[in-house]
Steps between C-alpha positions, in 0.01 A plus 500: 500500500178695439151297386543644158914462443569133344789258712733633244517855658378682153257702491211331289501690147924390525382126588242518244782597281742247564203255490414582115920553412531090647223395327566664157866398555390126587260496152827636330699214608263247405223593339340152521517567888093415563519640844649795399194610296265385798702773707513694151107504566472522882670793543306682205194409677662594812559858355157551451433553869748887402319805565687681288372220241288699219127337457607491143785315526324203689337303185884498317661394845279196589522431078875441534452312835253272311728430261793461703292239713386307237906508327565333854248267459601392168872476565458269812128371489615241810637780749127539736645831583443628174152364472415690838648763395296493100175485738563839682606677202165412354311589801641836544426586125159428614473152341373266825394172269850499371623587868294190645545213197910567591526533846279191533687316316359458162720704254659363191811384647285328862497798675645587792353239702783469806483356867267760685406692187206432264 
């Protein structure tokens, strides 16, 4: 495999593809599916690393990641992932004190305090 191919063989726009088609079909299947909204939010994040990502489009991206990461949090506040995951949405929509109070472990729900995290 090349550096930039994924262990599936697909080229990466195709993986990022079937990425977003299992994680929309996942959030159709069970829309209370916490996890699937972290991923929901990780990969919109994820997407803002695109070059052929318009400036403009940025703010509305990390807005639905946001609010994606937060559904997460609210439909399993106990999953750490989700917590962790909460904390870098915030920090890469530029909010740090938000990033730091939930990766340290002192969001609503406890955080994501974890063995070797926080």
């Amino acid at each position: 495999l090349l550096l930039d191919e994924p262990y599936t063989g697909l080229d990466p726009e195709a993986a990022d593809r079937e990425r977003w088609r299992l994680i929309e079909a996942a959030i159709a299947k069970d829309p209370r599916l916490g996890i699937a909204w972290k991923e929901r939010a990780t990969f919109k994040v994820d997407s803002l690393g695109d070059p052929k990502l318009s400036p403009a489009d940025r703010p509305k991206i990390l807005a639905e990641a946001e609010a994606d990461s937060l559904r997460a949090v609210e439909l399993d506040p106990r999953n750490p992932y989700v917590w962790l995951n909460r904390g870098w949405v915030l920090g890469a929509a530029g909010n740090l004190a938000g990033q730091n109070v939930l990766i340290n472990g002192a969001g609503g729900g406890g955080g994501a305090t974890m063995t070797g995290i926080g």
